[in-house]
DOMI-894323 format. One record per residue (C-alpha): z, x, y; residue in one letter; residue number from 0. Coordinates in steps of 0.25 Angstrom, whole numbers. Each point is the difference from the previous one (the first is absolute). Layout:
BEGIN
<<Z X Y> "A" NUM>,
...
END
This chain:
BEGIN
<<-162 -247 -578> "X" 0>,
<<10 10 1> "X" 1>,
<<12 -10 7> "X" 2>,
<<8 9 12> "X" 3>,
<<4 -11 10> "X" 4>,
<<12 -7 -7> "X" 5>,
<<8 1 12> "X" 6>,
<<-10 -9 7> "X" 7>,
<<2 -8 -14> "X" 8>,
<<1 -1 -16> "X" 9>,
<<-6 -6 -9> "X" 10>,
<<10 -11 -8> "X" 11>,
<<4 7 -12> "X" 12>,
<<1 -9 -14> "X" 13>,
<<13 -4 1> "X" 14>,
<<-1 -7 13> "X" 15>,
<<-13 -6 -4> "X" 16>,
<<5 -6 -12> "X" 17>,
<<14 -4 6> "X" 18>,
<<-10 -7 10> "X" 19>,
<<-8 -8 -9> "X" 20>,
<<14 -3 -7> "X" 21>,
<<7 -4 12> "X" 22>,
<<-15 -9 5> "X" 23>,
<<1 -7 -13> "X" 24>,
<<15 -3 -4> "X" 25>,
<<7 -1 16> "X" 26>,
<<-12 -5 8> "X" 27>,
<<9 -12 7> "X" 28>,
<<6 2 14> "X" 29>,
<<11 7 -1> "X" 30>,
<<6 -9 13> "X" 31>,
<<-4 -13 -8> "X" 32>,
<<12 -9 -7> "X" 33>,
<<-6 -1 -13> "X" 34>,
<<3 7 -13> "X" 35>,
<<-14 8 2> "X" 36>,
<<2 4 14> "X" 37>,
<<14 4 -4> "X" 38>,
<<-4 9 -11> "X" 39>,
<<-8 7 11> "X" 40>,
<<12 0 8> "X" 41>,
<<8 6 -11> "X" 42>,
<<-10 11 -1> "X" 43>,
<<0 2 15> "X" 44>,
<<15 3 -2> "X" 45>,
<<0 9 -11> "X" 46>,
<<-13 9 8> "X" 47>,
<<10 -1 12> "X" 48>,
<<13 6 -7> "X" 49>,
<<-10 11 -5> "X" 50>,
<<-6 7 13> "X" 51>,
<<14 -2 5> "X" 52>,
<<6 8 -11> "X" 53>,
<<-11 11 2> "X" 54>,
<<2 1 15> "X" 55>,
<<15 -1 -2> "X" 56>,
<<0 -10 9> "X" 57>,
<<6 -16 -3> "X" 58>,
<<-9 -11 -6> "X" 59>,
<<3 -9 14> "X" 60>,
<<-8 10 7> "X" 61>,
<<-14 -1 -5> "X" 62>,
<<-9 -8 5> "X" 63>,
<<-16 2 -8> "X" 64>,
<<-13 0 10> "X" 65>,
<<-14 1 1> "X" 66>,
<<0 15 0> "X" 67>,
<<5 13 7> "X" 68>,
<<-6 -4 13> "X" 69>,
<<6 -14 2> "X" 70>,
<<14 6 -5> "X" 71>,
<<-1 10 11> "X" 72>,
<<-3 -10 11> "X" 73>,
<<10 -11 -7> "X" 74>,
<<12 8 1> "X" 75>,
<<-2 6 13> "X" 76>,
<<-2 -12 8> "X" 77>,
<<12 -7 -9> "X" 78>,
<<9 9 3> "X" 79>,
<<-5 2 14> "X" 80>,
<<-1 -17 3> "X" 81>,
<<18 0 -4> "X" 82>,
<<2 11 9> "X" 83>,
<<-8 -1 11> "X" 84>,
<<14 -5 10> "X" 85>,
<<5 14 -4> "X" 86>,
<<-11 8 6> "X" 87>,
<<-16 5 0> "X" 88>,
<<-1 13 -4> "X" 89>,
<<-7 4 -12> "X" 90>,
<<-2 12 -6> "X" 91>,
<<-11 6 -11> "X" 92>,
<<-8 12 -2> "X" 93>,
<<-13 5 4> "X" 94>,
<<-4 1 -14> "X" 95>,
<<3 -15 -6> "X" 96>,
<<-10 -8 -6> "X" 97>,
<<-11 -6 6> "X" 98>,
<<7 -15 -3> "X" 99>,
<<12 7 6> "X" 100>,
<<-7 7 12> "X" 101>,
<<-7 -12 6> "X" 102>,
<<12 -8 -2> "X" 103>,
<<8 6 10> "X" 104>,
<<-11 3 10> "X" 105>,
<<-1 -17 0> "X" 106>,
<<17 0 0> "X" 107>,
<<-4 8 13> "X" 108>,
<<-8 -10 7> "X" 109>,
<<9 -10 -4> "X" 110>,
<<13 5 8> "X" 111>,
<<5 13 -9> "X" 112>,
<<1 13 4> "X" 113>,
<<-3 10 -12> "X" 114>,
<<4 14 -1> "X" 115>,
<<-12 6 -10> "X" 116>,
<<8 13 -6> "X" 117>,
<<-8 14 -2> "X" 118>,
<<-2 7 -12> "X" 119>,
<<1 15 -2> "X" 120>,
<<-13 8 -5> "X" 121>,
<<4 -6 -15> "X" 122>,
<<2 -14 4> "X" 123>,
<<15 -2 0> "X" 124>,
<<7 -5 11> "X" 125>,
<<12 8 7> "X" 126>,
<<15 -9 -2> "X" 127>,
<<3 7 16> "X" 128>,
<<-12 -8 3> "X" 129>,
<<4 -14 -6> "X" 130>,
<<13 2 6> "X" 131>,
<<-2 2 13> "X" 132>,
<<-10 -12 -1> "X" 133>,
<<11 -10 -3> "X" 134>,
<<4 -8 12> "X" 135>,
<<12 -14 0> "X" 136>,
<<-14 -8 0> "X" 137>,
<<-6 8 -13> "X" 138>,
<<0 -12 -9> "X" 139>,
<<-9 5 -13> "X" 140>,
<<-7 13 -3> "X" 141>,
<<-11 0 -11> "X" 142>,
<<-3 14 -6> "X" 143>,
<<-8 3 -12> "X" 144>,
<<4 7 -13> "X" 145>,
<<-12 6 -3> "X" 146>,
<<-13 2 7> "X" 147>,
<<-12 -5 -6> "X" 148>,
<<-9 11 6> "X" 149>,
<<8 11 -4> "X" 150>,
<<11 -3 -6> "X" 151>,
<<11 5 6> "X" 152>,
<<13 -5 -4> "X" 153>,
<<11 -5 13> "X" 154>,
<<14 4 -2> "X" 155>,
<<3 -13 -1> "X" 156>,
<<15 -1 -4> "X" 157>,
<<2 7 12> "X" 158>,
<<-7 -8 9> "X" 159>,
<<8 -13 -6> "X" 160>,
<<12 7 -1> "X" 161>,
<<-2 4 17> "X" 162>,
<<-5 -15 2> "X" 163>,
<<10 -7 -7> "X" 164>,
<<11 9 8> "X" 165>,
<<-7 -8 13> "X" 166>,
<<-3 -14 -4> "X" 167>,
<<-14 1 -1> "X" 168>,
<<-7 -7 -11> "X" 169>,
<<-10 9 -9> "X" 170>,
<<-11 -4 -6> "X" 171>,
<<-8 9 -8> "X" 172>,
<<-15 0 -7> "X" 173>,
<<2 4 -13> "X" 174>,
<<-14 -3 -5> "X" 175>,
<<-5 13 -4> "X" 176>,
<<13 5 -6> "X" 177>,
<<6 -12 -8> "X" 178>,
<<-4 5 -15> "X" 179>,
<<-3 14 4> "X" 180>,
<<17 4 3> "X" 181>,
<<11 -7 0> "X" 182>,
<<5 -11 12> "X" 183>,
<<15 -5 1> "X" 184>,
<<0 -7 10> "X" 185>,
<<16 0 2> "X" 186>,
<<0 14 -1> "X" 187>,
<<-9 3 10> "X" 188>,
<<5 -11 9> "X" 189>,
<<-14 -8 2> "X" 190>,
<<1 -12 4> "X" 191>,
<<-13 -7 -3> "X" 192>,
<<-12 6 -10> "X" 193>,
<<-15 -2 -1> "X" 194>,
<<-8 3 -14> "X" 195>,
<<-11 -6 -7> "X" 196>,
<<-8 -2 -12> "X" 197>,
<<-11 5 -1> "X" 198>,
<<4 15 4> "X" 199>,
<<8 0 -14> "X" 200>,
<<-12 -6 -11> "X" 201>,
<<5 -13 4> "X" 202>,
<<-10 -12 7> "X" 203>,
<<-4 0 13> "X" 204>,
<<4 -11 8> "X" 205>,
<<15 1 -2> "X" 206>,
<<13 8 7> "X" 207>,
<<13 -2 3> "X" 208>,
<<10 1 11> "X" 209>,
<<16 5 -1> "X" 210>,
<<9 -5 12> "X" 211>,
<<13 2 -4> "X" 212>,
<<8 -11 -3> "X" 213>,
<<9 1 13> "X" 214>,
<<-9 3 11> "X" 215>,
<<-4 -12 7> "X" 216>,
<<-17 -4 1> "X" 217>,
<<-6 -12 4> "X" 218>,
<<-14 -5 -4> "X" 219>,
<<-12 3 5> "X" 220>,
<<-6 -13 -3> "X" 221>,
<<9 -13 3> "X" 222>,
<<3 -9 -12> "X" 223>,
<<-7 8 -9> "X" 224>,
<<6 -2 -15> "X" 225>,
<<-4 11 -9> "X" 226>,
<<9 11 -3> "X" 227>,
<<12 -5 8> "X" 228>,
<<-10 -1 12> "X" 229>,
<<-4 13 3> "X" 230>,
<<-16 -5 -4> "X" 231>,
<<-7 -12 -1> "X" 232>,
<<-9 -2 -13> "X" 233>,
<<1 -3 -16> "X" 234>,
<<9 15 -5> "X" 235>,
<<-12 8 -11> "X" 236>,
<<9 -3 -11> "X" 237>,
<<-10 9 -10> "X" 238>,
<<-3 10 12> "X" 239>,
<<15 4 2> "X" 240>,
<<1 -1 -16> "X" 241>,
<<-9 11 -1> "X" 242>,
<<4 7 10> "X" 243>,
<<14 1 -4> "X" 244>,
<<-5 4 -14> "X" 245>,
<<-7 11 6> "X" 246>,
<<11 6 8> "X" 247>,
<<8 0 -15> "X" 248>,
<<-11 8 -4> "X" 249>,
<<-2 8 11> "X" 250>,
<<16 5 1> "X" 251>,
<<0 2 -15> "X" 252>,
<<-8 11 2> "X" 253>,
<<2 4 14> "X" 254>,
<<6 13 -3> "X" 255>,
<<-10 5 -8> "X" 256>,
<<-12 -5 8> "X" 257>,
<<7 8 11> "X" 258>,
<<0 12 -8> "X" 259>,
<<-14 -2 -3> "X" 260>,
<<-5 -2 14> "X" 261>,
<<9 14 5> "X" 262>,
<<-9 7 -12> "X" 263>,
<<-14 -7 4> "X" 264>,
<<5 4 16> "X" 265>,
<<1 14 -4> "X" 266>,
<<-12 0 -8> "X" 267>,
<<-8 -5 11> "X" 268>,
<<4 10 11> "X" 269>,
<<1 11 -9> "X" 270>,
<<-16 -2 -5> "X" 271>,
<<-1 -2 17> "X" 272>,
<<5 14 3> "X" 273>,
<<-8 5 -12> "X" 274>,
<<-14 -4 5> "X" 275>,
<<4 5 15> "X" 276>,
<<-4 -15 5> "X" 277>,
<<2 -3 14> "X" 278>,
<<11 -11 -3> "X" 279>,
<<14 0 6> "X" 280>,
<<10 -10 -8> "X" 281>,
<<8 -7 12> "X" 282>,
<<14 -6 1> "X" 283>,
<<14 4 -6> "X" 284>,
<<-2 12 -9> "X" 285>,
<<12 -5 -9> "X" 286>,
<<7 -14 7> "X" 287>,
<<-13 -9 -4> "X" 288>,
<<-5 -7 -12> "X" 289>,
<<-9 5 -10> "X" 290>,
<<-9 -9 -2> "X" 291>,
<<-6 2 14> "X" 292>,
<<-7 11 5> "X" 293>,
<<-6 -1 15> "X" 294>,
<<-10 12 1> "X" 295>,
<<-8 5 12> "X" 296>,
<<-14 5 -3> "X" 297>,
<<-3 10 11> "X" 298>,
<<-11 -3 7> "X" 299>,
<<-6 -12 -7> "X" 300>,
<<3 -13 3> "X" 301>,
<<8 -8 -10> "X" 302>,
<<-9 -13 -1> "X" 303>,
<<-10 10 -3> "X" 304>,
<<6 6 -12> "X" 305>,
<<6 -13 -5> "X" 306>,
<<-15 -6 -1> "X" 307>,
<<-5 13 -7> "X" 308>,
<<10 -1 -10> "X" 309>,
<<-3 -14 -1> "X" 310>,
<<-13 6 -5> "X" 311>,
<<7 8 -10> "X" 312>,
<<7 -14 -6> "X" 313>,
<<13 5 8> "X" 314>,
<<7 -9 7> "X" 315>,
<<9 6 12> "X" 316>,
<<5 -6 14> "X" 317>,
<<1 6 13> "X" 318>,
<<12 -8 2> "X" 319>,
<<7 -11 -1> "X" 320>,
<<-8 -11 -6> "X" 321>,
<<5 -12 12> "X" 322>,
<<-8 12 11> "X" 323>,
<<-14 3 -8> "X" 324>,
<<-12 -3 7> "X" 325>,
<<6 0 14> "X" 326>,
<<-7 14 3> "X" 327>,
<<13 4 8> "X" 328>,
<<9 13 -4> "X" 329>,
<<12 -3 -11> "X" 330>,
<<10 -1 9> "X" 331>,
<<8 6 -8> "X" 332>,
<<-5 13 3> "X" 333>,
<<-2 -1 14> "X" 334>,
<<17 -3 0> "X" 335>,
<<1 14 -7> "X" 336>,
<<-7 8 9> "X" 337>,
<<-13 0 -3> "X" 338>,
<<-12 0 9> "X" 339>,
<<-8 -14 0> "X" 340>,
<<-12 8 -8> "X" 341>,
<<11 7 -10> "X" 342>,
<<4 -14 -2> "X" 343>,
<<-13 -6 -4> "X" 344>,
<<1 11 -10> "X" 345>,
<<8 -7 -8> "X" 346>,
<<0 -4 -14> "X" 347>,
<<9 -7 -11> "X" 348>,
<<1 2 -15> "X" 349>,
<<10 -8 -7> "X" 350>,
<<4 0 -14> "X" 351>,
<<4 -9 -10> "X" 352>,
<<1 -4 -14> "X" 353>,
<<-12 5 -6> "X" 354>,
<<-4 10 8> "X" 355>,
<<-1 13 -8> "X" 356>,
<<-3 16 2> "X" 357>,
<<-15 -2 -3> "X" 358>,
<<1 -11 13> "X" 359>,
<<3 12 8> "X" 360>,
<<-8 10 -5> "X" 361>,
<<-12 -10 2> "X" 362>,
<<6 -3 15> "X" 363>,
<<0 15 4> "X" 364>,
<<-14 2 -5> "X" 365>,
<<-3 -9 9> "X" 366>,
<<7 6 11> "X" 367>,
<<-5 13 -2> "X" 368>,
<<-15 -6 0> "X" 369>,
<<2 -6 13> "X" 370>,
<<7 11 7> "X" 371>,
<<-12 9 -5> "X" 372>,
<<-12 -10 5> "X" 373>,
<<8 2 13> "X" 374>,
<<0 14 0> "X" 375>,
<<-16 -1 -3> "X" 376>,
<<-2 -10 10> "X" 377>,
<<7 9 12> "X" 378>,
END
């Protein structure tokens, strides 16, 4: 099957599947346990921790490893949020967030928070007048992705620190899609508190990590847990996070090239798109977005539909963000750019990864075009 889903996830590469077995067999003591076993675990723990904080530019006290992106996101916000509640109640995101993300704030909602949710333009990024003129004395935290999954657009998100630093507002940001893909500082672009994951980088799933900066204040979501300085309760995935730092080495040793390589199969892709006259629109940001996703409108048929006849073909594809399949509702995402709830649900994903290769593409728009000609035939 001809794999083109690998921002919904990615298969472990070798690295990480051996640095796994490695890890299961020679560290499987608790790393929090006294003993010489549980404190090699806790060795290794250290040395993973000084590593991702080297790769985000940010400082070893900071990282905290979870269960995954989805946790993280929900982890740090209500840490963050739990210290600074005698400061104020107003929150501020995007309409274009995560699902973990999105549903988050409409629960902070009915639990005493009021939320500004920030438009996007047609190409999914949000305007700095609009975030400023959001910000009030009670604006504790904003939370604003990097990338969108859906499209991948890319936020200015120095910008946005740099503006929210200037008024006291913590920033948290979702880096999930784009940690590997370009380069995060988080000191540079005055993030406060990071998301990423695993298993969007060939690593396992099942493992992520949070940034809080070192001097900004959180307080646990989960009295007297023990684990990772109390910001989660349960025994730390010594071989999990060992893998997963492996395979965020691997992934920005070659993260230039890969980009390269994506920008070419990109152009490929829209180029054979234009040349067969298909009725397909690429959406988001035509230059400030990742290359490894491409959000695509099929005019006229809906995107569940063309994701399950490709699946025919042996080609998988997703009309969204994985966390939102099968709800049968528009991608929000496309309704928060202007399109009309049917335009939205003609919405599909191809992400690349690794392994994906010219041939891939030519057997995706063979598809494409037999299913925009049985439509023709069937009207």
């Amino acid at each position: 099957m001809i794999y083109l889903d690998y921002a919904a996830t990615t298969p472990m590469s070798k690295e990480a599947l051996n640095a796994y077995v490695e890890a299961a067999d020679a560290y499987f003591g608790n790393a929090s346990s006294l003993h010489d076993i549980g404190s090699n675990a806790e060795r290794l723990l250290t040395i993973c921790r000084k590593e991702l904080a080297t790769l985000i530019g940010g400082e070893e006290r900071g990282i905290y490893f979870t269960s995954g992106g989805t946790e993280s996101n929900i982890l740090a916000i209500r840490s963050l949020i739990n210290a600074h509640r005698h400061r104020g109640n107003h929150l501020i995101t995007t309409e274009i967030e995560h699902a973990s993300l999105y549903h988050l704030f409409q629960q902070l909602e009915k639990e005493g928070f009021e939320v500004t949710y920030l438009p996007v333009n047609r190409f999914g990024q949000i305007d700095i007048s609009d975030l400023q003129r959001a910000i009030t004395p009670k604006t504790i935290l904003a939370s604003i992705q990097h990338a969108n999954s859906e499209i991948g657009t890319i936020q200015p998100i120095a910008e946005i620190g740099r503006l929210l630093r200037r008024h006291g507002v913590i920033f948290h940001s979702d880096c999930v899609q784009t940690f590997g893909k370009i380069r995060i500082d988080v000191k540079k672009m005055f993030i406060d508190s990071l998301s990423i994951s695993a298993h969007k980088i060939y690593g396992p799933k099942g493992v992520g990590a949070v940034y809080i900066d070192p001097r900004i204040h959180w307080q646990p979501c989960f009295p007297n847990a023990t684990h990772e300085d109390g910001f989660r309760p349960g025994t730390v995935n010594v071989p999990g996070i060992a893998s997963f730092i492996t395979a965020a080495q691997h992934i920005f040793e070659n993260m230039d090239s890969e980009h390269t390589r994506f920008e070419q199969l990109r152009r490929y892709l829209l180029a054979l798109i234009r040349e067969k006259g298909l009725p397909v629109t690429a959406e988001g940001h035509p230059d400030v977005r990742l290359p490894n996703i491409i959000g695509l409108s099929v005019h006229g048929i809906e995107g569940q539909y063309v994701m399950l006849e490709c699946n025919r073909d042996n080609i998988a594809i997703s009309t969204g963000s994985a966390c939102q399949i099968g709800k049968q509702a528009p991608s929000r995402t496309m309704l928060a750019v202007g399109k009309s709830v049917e335009e939205a649900k003609q919405f599909i994903r191809v992400s690349f990864g690794k392994w994906t290769t010219e041939k891939d593409i030519d057997q995706l728009v063979s598809s494409l075009e037999r299913i925009s000609q049985q439509r023709k035939e069937f009207e």
